[in-house]
C-alpha positions as CSV (number, residue, x, y, z in Angstrom):
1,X,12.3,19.6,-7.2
2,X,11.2,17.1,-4.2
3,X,13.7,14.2,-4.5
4,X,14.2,12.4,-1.2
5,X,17.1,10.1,-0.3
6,X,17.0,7.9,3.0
7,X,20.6,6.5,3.7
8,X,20.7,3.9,6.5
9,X,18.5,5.7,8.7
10,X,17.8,4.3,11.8
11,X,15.7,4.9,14.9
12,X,16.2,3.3,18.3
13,X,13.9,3.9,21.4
14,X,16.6,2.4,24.0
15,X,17.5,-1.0,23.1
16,X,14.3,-1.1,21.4
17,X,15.1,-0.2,17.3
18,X,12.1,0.5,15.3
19,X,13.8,0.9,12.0
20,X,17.1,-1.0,11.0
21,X,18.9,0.9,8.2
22,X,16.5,2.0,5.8
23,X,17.8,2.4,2.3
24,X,15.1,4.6,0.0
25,X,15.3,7.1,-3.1
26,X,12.4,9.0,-4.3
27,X,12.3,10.6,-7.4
28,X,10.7,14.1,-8.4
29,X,6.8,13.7,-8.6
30,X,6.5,10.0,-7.3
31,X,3.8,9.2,-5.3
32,X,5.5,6.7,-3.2
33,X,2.6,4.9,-0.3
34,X,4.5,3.7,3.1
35,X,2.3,0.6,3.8
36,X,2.3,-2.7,6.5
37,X,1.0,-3.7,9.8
38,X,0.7,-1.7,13.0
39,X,4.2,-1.2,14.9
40,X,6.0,-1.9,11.4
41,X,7.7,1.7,11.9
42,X,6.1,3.5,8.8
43,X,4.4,6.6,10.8
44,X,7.9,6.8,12.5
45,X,10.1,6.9,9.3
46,X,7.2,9.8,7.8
47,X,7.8,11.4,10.8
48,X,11.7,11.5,10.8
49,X,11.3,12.8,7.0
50,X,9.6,15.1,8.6
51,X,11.5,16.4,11.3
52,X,9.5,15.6,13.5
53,X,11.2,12.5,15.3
54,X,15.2,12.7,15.5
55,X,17.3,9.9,13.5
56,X,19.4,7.5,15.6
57,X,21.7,7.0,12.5
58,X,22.2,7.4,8.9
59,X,21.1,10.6,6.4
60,X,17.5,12.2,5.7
61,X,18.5,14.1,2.0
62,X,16.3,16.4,0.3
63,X,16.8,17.6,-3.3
64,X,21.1,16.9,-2.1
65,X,20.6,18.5,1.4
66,X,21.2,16.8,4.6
67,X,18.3,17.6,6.6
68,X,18.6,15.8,10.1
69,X,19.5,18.4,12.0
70,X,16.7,21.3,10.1
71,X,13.6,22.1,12.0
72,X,10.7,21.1,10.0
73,X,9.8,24.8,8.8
74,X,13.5,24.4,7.2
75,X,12.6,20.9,5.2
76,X,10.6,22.0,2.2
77,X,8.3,19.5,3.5
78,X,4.3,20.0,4.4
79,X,2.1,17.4,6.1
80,X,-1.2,16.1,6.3
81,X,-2.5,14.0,9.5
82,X,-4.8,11.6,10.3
83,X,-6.3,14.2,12.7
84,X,-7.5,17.4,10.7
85,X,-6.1,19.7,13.2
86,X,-8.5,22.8,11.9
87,X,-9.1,25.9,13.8
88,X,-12.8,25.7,14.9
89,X,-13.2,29.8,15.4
90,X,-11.7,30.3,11.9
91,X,-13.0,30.1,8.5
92,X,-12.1,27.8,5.6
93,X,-10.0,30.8,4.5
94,X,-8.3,31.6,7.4
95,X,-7.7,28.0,8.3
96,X,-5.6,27.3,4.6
97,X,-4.2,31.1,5.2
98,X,-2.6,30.4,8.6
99,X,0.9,29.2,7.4
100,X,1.3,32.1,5.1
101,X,0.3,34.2,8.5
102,X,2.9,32.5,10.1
103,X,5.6,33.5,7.3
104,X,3.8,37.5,7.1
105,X,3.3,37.0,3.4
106,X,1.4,40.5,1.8
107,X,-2.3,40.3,1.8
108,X,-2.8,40.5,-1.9
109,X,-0.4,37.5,-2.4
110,X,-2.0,35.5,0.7
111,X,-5.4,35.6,-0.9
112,X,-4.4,34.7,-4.4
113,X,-2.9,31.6,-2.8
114,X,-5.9,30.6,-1.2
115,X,-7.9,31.1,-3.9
116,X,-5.9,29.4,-6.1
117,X,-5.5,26.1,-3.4
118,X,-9.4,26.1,-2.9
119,X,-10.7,26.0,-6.5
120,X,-7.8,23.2,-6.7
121,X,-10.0,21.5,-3.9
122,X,-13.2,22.1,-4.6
123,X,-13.7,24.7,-1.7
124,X,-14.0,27.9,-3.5
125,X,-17.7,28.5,-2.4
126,X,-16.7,27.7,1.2
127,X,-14.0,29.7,1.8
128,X,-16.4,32.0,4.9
129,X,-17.9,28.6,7.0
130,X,-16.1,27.6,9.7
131,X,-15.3,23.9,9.9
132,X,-18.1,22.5,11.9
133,X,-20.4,23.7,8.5
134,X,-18.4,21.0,6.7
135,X,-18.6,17.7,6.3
136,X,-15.1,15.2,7.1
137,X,-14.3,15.2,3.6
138,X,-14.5,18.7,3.4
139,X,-12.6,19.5,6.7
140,X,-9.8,17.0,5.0
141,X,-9.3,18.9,2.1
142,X,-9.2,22.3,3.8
143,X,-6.3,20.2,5.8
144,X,-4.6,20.0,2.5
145,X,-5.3,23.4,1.2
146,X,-3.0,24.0,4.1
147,X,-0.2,22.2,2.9
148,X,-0.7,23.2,-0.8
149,X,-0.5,27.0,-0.6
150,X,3.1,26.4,1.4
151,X,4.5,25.1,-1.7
152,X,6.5,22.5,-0.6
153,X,8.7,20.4,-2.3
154,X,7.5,17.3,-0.6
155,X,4.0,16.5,0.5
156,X,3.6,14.0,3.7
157,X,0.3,12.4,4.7
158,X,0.0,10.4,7.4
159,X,-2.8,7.9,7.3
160,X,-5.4,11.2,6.1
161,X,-8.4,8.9,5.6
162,X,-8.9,7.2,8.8
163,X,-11.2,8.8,10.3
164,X,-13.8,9.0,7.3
165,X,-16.3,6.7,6.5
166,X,-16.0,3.9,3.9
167,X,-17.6,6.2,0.7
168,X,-15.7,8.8,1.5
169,X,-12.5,6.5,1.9
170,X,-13.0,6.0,-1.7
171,X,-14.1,9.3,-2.8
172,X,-11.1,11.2,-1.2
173,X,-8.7,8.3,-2.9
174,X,-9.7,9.6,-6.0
175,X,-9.4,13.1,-5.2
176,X,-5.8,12.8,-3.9
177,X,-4.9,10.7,-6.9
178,X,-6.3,13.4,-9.5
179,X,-4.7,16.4,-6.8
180,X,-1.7,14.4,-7.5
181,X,-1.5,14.7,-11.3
182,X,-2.8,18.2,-11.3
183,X,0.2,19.2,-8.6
184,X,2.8,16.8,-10.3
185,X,4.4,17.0,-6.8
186,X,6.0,14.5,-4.7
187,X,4.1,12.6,-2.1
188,X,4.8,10.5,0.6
189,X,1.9,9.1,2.0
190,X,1.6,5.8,5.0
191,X,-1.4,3.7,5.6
192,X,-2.1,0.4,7.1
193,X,-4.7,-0.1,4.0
194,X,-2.9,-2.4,1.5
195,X,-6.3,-1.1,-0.5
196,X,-4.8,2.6,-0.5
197,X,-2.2,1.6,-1.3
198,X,-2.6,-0.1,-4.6
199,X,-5.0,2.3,-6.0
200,X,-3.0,5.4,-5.8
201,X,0.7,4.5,-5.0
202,X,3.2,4.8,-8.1
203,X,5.3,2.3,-6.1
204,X,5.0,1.0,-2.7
205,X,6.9,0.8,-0.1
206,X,5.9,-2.6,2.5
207,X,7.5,-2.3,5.8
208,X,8.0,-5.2,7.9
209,X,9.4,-4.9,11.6
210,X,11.6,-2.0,11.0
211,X,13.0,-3.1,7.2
212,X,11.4,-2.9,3.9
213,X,10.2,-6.2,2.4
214,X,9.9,-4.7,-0.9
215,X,9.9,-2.3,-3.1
216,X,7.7,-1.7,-6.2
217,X,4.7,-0.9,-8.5
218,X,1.8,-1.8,-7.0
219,X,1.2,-5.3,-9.7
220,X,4.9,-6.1,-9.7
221,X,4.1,-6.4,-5.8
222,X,0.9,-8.1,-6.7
223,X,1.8,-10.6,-9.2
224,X,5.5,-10.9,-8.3
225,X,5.9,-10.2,-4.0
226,X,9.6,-11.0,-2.6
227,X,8.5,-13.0,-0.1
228,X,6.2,-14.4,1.9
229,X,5.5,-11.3,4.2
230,X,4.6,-9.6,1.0
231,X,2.3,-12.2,-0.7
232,X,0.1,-12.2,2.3
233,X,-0.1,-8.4,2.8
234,X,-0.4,-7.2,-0.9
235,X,-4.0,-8.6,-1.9
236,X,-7.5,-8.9,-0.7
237,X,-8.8,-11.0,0.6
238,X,-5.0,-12.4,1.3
239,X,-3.1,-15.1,-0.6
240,X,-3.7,-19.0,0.4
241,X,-0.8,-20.7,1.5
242,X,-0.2,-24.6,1.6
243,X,2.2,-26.5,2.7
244,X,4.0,-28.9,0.3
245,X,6.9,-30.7,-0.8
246,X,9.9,-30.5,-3.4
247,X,8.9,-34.1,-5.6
248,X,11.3,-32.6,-8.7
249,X,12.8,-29.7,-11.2
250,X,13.3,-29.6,-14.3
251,X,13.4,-27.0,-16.9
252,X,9.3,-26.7,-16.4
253,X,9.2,-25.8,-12.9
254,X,9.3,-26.8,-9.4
255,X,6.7,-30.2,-9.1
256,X,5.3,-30.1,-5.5
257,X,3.1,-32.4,-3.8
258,X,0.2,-31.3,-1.7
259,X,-1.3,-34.7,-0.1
260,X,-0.4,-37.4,-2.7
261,X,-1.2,-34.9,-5.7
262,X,1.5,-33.4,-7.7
263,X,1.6,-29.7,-9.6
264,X,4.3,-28.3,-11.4
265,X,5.1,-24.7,-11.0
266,X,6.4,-22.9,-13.7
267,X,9.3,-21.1,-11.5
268,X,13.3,-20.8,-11.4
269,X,13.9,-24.3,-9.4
270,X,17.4,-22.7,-8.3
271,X,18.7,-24.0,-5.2
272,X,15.7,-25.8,-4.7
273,X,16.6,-30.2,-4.6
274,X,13.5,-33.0,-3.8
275,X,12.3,-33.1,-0.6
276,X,12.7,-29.8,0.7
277,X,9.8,-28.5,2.7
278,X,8.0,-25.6,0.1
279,X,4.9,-23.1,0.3
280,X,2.5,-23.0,-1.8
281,X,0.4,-19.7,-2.6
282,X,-2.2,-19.2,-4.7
283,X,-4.8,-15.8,-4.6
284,X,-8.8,-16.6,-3.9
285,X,-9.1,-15.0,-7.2
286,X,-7.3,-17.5,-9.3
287,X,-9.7,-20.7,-7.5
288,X,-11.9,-21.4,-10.0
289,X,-15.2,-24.2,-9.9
290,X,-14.2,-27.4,-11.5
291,X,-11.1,-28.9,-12.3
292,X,-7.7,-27.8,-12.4
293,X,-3.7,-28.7,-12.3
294,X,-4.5,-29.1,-8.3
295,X,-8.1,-30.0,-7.5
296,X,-8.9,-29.1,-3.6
297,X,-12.5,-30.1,-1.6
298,X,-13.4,-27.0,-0.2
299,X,-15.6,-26.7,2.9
300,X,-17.3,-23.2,3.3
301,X,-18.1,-21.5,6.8
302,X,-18.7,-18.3,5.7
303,X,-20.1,-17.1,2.9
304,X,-20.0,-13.1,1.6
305,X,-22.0,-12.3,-1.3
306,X,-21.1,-9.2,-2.6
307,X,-22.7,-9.1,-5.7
308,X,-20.1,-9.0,-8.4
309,X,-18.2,-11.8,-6.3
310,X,-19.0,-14.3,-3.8
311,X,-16.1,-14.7,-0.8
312,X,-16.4,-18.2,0.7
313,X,-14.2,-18.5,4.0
314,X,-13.5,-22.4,3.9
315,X,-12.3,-25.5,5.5
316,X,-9.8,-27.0,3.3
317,X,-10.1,-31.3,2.7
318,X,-12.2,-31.3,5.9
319,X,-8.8,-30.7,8.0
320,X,-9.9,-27.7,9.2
321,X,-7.0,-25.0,7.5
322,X,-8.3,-21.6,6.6
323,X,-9.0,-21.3,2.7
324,X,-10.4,-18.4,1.0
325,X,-11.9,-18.7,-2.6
326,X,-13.4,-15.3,-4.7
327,X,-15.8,-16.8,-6.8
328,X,-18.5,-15.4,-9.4
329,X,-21.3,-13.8,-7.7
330,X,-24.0,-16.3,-9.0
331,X,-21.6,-19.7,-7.6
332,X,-23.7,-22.2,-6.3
333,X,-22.1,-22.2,-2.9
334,X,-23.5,-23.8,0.4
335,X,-22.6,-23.4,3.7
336,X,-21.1,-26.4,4.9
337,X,-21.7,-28.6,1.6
338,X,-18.4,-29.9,0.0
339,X,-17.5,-27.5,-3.1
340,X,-14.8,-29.0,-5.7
341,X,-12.3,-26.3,-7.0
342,X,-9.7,-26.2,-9.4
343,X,-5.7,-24.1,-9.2
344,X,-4.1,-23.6,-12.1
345,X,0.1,-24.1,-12.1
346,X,0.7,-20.8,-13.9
347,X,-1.4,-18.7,-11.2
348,X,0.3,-20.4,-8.0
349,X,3.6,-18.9,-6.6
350,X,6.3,-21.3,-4.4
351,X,8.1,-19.9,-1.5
352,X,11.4,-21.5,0.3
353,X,11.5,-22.8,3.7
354,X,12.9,-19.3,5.1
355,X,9.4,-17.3,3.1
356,X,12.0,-16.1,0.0
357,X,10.1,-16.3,-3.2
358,X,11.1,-18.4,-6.5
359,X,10.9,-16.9,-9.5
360,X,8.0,-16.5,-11.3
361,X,8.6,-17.7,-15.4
362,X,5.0,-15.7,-15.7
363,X,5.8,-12.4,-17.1
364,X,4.0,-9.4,-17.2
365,X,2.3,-8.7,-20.4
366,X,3.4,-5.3,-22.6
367,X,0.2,-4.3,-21.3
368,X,0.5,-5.1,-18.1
369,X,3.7,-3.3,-17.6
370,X,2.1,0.2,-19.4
371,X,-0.4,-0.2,-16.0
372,X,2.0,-0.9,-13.7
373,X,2.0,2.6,-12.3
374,X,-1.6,4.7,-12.1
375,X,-0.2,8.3,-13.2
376,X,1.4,6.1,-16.2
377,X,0.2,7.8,-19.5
């Protein structure tokens, strides 16, 4: 088993408190991805799972076990860190073997393990280099080989792709996710890339300034975020965000104005009365050429063409706001030529005054919800 429970857990450096009561269950075999901005406190709380940074207050449980006051060794836990922390003078072998030296485990036992973790991992044929033969990718997965033949009940990683290049970024990604449903083991893993994160997580976890600003599969975050915080972390490029004004509810939706034009968005309008002061958000994705329910003037300053998709970084109604808009990758854009584009109401989201979301009337689609987790058969 590898359930983890986080009760209230708190850490303080000083008057200085990093997280503020974190309240977190993880079931058996979840691949849960800590993910937010630098200083957010998600290395610290892995860390703290770990046993490797004490609690200020509140309950680390594993599989029913208190665990604050157990050494790491004690935890059932293994990690993985950014860093790939490999014995240079040893082999591959040795290097996975080492924690099973640690524990004096019988020869004939050790090696079976290590075989076993390295045909997992593709290093069966490389089990006699040493590390410096080995390319980072490689050297990452013997990091993991290390962690696998200790059988834990919990798997950490702590940011493990950083330090590779952008194709292996993506080919490791898929090699963790497919390590994942082979092992069917719980696994905990933090990165700043909100990319990571939605490609492998079964739900995420977004961490802002010390508490979590929600919880959730990664297109329940992505079509339906909590808040504002969460809209612009959860997509990329991020969400647009305009400012507008309450004109009316009804049964429809909220109808905002955005510079004498009016859109109604098909949201719950509770506790929301005319006038109040609203924010509009609508993805890059969902800009489309032509007309819409909101038509905007667009003024590009950057243009990426990536092939598939061209990203134009814009001026919005020459007032000189940051707009992003992902268009097809044959769009007609200029630099610095007025481009007309169209939002649709059912695509935009509305946030309050203090960044809480109103409630989407867009449901997910049957379909939508079988995809809402990756490992989802």
């Amino acid at each position: 088993m590898g359930q983890l429970s986080l009760k209230q857990v708190r850490k303080s450096y000083g008057d200085f408190e990093v997280l503020k009561g974190v309240e977190l269950s993880v079931g058996n075999g979840e691949f849960v991805v800590f993910v937010g901005p630098s200083g957010c406190g998600k290395s610290t709380l892995l860390r703290m799972i770990a046993g490797l940074d004490s609690t200020t207050g509140g309950d680390i449980v594993i599989d029913g076990t208190r665990v604050n006051e157990l050494p790491p060794v004690k935890r059932g836990i293994a990690m993985v860190f950014q860093s790939y922390a490999l014995y240079p003078h040893m082999s591959v072998f040795e290097n996975i073997a080492f924690p099973l030296r640690v524990e004096k485990m019988e020869e004939e036992k050790l090696k079976a393990k290590v075989e076993h973790a390295a045909r997992i991992l593709h290093l069966d044929q490389r089990l006699q280099q040493k590390p410096g033969m080995l390319s980072g990718g490689q050297r990452q997965r013997v990091a993991i080989g290390r962690a696998i033949v200790r059988e834990p009940k919990i798997f950490l990683f702590d940011e493990p792709l950083s330090n590779l290049d952008a194709a292996l970024r993506a080919d490791m990604r898929i090699e963790l996710a497919k390590l994942h449903r082979q092992l069917k083991a719980t696994m905990i893993y933090v990165t700043h890339d909100q990319v990571e994160a939605m490609t492998m997580a079964d739900r995420i976890v977004v961490l802002n300034a010390g508490t979590i600003a929600q919880v959730g599969p990664p297109l329940e975050l992505y079509h339906k975020p909590a808040n504002l915080f969460v809209a612009g972390f959860i997509g990329n490029p991020k969400m647009n965000f305009l400012p507008v004004t309450c004109d009316a509810v009804s049964e429809a939706g909220v109808a905002v104005s955005y510079k004498g034009r009016s859109i109604t968005v098909p949201v719950d309008p509770a506790g929301v009365e005319p006038g109040m002061p609203l924010t509009l958000g609508i993805r890059p994705e969902h800009i489309e050429s032509g007309p819409g329910d909101l038509d905007l003037t667009l003024m590009p300053t950057v243009i990426e063409r990536l092939g598939a998709q061209t990203v134009a970084y814009a001026s919005l109604e020459g007032k000189g706001e940051d707009f992003c808009a992902m268009l097809p990758g044959v769009s007609p854009v200029r630099l610095d030529q007025p481009m007309p584009v169209g939002i649709k109401a059912a695509d935009c989201h509305l946030f309050t005054a203090g960044g809480a979301a109103l409630e989407r009337r867009v449901a997910l689609t049957e379909i939508d919800m079988s995809l809402l987790s990756p490992t989802a058969a």
